[in-house]
N, CA, C and O atoms as a DFTB+ gen file, in Angstrom:
404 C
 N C O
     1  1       3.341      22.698       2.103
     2  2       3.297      21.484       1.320
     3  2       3.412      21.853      -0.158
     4  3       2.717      22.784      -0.564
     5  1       4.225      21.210      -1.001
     6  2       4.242      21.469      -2.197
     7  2       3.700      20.492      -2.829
     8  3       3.955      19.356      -2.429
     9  1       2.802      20.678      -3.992
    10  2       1.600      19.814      -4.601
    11  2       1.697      19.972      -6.134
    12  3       1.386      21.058      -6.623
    13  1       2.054      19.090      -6.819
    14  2       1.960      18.974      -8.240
    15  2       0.984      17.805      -8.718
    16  3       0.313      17.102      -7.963
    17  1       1.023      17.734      -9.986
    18  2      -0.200      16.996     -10.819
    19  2       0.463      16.062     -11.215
    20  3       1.126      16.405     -12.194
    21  1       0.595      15.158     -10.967
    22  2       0.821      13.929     -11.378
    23  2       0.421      12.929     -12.754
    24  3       1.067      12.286     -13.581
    25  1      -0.985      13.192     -12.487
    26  2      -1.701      12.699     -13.376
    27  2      -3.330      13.208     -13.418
    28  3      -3.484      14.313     -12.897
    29  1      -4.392      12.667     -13.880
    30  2      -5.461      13.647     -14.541
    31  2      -6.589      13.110     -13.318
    32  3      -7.727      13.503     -13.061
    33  1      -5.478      11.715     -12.514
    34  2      -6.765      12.084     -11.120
    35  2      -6.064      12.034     -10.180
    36  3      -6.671      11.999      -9.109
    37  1      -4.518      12.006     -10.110
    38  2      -4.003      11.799      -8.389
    39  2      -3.163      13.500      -8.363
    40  3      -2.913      14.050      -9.436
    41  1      -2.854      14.081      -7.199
    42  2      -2.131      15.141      -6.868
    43  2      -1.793      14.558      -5.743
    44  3      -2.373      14.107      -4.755
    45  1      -0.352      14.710      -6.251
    46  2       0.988      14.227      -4.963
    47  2       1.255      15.329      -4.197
    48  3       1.514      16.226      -5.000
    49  1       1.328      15.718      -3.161
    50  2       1.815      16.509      -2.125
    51  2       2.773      15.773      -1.106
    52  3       2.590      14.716      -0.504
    53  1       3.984      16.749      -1.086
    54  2       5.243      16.463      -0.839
    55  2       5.331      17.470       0.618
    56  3       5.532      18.681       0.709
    57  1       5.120      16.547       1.567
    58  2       5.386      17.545       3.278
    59  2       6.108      17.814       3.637
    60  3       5.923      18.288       4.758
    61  1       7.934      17.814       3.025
    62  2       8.924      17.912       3.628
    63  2       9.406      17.304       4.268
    64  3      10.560      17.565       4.607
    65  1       8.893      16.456       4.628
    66  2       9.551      15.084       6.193
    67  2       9.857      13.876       4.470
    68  3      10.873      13.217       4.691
    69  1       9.566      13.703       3.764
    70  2       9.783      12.560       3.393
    71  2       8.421      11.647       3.076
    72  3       8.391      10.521       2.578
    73  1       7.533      12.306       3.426
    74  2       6.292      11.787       2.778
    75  2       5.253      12.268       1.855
    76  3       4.864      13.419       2.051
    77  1       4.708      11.573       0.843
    78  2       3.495      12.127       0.069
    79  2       2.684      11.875       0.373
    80  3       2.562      10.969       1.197
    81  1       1.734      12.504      -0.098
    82  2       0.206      11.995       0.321
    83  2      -0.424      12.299      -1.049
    84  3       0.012      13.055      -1.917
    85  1      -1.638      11.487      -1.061
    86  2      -1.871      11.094      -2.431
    87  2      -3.260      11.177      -2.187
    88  3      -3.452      11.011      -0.982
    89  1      -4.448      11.386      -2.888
    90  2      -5.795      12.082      -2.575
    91  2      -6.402      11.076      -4.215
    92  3      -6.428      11.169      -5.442
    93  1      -6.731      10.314      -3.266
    94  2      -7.265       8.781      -4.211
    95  2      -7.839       7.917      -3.654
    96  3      -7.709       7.796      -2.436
    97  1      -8.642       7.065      -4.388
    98  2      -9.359       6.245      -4.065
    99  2      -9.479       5.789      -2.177
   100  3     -10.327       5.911      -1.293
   101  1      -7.983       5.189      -2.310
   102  2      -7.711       4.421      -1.665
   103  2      -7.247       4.928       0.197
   104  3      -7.172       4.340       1.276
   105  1      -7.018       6.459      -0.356
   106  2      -5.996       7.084       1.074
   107  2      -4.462       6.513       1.418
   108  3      -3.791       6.897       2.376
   109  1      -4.170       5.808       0.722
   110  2      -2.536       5.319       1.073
   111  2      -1.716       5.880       1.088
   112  3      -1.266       6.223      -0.006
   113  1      -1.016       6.322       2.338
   114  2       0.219       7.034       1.736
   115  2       1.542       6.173       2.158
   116  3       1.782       5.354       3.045
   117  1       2.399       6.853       0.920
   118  2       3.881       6.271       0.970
   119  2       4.506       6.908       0.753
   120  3       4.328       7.610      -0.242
   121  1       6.014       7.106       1.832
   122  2       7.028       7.907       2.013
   123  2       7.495       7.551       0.583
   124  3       7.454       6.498      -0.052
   125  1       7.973       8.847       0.281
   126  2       9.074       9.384      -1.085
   127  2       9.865       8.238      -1.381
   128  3       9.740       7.781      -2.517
   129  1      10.842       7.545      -0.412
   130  2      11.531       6.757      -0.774
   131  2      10.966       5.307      -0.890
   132  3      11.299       4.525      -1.779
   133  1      10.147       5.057       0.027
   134  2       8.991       4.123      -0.947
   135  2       8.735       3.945      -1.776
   136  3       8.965       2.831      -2.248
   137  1       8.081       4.928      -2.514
   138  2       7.448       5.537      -3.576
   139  2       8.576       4.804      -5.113
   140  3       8.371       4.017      -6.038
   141  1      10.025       5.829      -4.511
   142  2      10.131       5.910      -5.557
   143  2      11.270       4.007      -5.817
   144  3      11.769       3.554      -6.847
   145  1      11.262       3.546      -4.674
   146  2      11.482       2.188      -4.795
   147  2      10.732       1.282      -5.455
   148  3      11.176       0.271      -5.999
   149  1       9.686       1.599      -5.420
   150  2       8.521       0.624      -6.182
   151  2       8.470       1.113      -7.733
   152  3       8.193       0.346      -8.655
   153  1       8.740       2.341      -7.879
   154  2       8.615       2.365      -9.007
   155  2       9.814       1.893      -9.723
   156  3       9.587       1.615     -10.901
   157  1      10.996       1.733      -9.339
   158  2      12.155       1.312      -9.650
   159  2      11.673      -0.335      -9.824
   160  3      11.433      -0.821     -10.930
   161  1      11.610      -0.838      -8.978
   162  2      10.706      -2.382      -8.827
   163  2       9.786      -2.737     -10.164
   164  3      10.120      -3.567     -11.009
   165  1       8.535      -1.932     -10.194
   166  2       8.028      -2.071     -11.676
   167  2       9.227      -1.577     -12.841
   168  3       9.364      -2.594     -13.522
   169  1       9.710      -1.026     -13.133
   170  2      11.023      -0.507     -13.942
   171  2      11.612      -2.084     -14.354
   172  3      11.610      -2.754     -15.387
   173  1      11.964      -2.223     -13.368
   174  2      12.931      -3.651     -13.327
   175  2      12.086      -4.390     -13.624
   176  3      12.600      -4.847     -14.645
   177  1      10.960      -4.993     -13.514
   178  2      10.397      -6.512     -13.640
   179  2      10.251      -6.137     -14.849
   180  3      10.951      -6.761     -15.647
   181  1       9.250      -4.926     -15.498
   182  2       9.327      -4.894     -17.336
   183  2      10.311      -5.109     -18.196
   184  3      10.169      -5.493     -19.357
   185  1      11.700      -4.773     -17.440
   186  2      12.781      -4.996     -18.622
   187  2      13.161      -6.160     -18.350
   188  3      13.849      -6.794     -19.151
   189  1      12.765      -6.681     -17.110
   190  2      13.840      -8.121     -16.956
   191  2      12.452      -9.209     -18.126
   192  3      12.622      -9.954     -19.091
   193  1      11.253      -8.781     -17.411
   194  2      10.386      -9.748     -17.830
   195  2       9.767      -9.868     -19.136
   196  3       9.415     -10.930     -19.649
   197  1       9.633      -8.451     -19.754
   198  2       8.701      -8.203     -20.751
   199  2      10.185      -7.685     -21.769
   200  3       9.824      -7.737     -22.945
   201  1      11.279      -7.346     -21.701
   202  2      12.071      -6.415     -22.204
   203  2      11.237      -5.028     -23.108
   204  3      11.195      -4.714     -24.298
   205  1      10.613      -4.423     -21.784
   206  2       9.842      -3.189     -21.791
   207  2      10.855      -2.247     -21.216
   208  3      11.242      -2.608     -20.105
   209  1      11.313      -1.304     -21.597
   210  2      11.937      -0.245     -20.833
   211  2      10.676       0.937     -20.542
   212  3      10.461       1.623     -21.541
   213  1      10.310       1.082     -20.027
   214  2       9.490       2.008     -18.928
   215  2      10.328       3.582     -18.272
   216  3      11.394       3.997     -17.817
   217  1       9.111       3.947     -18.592
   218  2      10.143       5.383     -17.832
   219  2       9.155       5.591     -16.863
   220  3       8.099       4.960     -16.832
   221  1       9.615       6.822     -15.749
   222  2       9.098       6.695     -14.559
   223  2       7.970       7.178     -14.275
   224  3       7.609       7.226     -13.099
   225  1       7.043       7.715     -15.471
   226  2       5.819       8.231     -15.234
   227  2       4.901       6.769     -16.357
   228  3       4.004       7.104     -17.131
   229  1       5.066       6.196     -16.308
   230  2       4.688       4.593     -16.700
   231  2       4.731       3.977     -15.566
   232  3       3.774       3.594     -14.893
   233  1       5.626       3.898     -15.389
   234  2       5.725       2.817     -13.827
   235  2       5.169       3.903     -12.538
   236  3       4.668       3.466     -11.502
   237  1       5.307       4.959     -12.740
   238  2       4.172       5.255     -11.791
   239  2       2.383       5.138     -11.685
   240  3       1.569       4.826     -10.815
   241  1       2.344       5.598     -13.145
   242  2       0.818       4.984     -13.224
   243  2       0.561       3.596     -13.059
   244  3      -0.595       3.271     -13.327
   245  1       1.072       2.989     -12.812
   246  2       0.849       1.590     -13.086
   247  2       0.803       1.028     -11.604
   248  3       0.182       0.064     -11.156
   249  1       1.614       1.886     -11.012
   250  2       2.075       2.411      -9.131
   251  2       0.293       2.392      -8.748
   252  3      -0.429       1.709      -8.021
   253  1       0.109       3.497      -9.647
   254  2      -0.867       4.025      -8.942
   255  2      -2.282       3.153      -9.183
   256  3      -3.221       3.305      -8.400
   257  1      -2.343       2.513      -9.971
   258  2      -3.626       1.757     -10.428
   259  2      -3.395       0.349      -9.257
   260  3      -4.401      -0.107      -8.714
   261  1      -2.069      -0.230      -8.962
   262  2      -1.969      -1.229      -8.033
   263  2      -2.629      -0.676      -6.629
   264  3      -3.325      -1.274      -5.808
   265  1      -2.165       0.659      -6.651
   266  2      -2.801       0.974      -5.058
   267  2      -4.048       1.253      -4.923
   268  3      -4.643       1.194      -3.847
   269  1      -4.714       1.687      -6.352
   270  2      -6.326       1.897      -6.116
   271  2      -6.907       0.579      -6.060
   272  3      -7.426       0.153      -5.028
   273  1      -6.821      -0.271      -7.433
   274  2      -7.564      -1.026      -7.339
   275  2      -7.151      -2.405      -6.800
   276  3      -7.994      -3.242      -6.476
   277  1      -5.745      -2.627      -6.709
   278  2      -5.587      -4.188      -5.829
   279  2      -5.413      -4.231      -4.559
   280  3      -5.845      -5.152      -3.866
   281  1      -4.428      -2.730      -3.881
   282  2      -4.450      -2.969      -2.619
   283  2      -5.079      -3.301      -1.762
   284  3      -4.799      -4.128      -0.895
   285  1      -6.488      -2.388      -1.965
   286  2      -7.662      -2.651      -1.037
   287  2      -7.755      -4.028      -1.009
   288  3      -7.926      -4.383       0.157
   289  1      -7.716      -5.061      -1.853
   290  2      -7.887      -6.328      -1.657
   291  2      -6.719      -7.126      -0.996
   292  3      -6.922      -8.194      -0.420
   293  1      -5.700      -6.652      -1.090
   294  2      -4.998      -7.323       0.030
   295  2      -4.965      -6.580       1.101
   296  3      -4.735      -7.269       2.095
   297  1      -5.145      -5.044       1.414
   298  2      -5.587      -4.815       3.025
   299  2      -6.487      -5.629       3.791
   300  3      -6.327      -6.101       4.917
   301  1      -7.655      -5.735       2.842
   302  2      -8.893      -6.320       3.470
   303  2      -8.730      -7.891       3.610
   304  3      -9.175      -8.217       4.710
   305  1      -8.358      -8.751       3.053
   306  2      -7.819      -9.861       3.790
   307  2      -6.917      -9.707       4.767
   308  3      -6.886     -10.442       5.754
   309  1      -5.913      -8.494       4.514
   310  2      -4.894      -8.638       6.280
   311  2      -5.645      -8.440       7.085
   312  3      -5.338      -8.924       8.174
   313  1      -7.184      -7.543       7.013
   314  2      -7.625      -7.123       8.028
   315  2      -8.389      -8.619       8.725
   316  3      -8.374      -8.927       9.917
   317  1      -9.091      -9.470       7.485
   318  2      -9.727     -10.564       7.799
   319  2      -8.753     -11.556       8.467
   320  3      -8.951     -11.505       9.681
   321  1      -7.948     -12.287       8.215
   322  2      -6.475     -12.532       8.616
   323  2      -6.138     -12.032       9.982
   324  3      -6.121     -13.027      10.706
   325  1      -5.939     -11.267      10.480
   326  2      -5.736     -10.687      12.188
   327  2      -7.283     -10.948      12.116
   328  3      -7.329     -12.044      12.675
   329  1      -8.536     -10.651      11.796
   330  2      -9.528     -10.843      12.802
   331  2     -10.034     -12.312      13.280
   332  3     -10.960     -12.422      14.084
   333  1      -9.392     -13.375      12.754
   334  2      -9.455     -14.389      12.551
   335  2      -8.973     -14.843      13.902
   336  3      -9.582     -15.197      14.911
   337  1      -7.154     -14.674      13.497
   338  2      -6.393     -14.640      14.345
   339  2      -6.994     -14.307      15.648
   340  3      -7.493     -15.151      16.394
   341  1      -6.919     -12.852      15.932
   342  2      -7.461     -12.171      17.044
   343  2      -8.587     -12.994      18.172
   344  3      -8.460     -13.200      19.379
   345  1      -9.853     -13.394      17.103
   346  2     -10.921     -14.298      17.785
   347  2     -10.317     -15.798      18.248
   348  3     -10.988     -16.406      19.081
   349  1      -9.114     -16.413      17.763
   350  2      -8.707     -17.551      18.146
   351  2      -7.945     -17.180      19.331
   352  3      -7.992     -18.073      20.176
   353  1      -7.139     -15.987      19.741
   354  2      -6.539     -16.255      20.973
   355  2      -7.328     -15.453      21.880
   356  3      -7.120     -15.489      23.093
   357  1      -8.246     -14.713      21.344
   358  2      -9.469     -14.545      22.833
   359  2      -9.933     -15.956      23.120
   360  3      -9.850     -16.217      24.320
   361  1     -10.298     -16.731      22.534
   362  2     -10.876     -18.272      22.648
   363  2     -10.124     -18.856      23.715
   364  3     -10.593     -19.300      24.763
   365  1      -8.700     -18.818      23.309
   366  2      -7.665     -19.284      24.127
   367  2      -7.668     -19.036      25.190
   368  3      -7.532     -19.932      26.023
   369  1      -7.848     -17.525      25.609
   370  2      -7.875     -16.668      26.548
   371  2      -8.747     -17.425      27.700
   372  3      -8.409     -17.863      28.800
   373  1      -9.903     -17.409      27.073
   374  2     -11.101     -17.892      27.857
   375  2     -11.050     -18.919      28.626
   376  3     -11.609     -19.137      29.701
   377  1      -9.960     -19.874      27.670
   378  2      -9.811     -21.186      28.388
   379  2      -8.783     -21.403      29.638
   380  3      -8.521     -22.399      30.312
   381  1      -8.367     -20.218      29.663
   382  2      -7.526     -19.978      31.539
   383  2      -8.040     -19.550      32.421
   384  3      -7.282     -19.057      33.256
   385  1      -9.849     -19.488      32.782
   386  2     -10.568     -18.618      33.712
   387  2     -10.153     -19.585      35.105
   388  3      -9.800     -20.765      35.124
   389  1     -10.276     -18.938      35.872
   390  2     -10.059     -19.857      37.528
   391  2     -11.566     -20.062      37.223
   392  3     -12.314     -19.352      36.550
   393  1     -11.878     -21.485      38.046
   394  2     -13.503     -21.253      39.208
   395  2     -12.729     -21.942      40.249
   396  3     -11.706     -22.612      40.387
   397  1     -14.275     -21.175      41.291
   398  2     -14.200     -21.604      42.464
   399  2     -14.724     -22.938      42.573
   400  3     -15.673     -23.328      41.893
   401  1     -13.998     -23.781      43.587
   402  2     -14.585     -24.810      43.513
   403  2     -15.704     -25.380      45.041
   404  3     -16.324     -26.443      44.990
């Protein structure tokens, strides 16, 4: 695995298949080309929106602060979201039992 410093708290490690792994808050990892799509994504919305030109260690930190501190909040509603879900079609479930009559 090859591992460089990124920044002064994440170290990216690069496995050869196409994925990093990232040793943060959060545990998320995202394949390389992920990665470097999103940062292209922030790139683009600053110049379209802000006419900010950004270079790619900007839009990566900025990468990286979305995945520490907001993701978790939209994982954790997907997770609430399916468990929701989940308990409504066991419910359902229930309501096809045979009895004997």
């Amino acid at each position: 695995m090859i591992c460089e410093e990124v920044s002064y708290r994440v170290i990216v490690g690069y496995d050869g298949a196409g994925v990093i792994s990232m040793k943060k808050k959060t545990g998320i990892k995202i394949d390389m080309k992920k990665r470097e799509d999103m940062i292209s994504s922030i790139k683009s919305y600053f110049l379209d929106e802000r006419e900010e030109d950004l270079g790619d260690l900007a839009s990566s930190l900025i990468l990286d602060f979305i995945i520490d501190e907001l993701a978790p909040e939209f994982y954790n509603q997907g997770v609430e979201d399916s468990y929701k879900y989940m308990n409504d079609k066991i419910e359902d479930l229930l309501g096809i039992k045979k009895y004997r009559k």
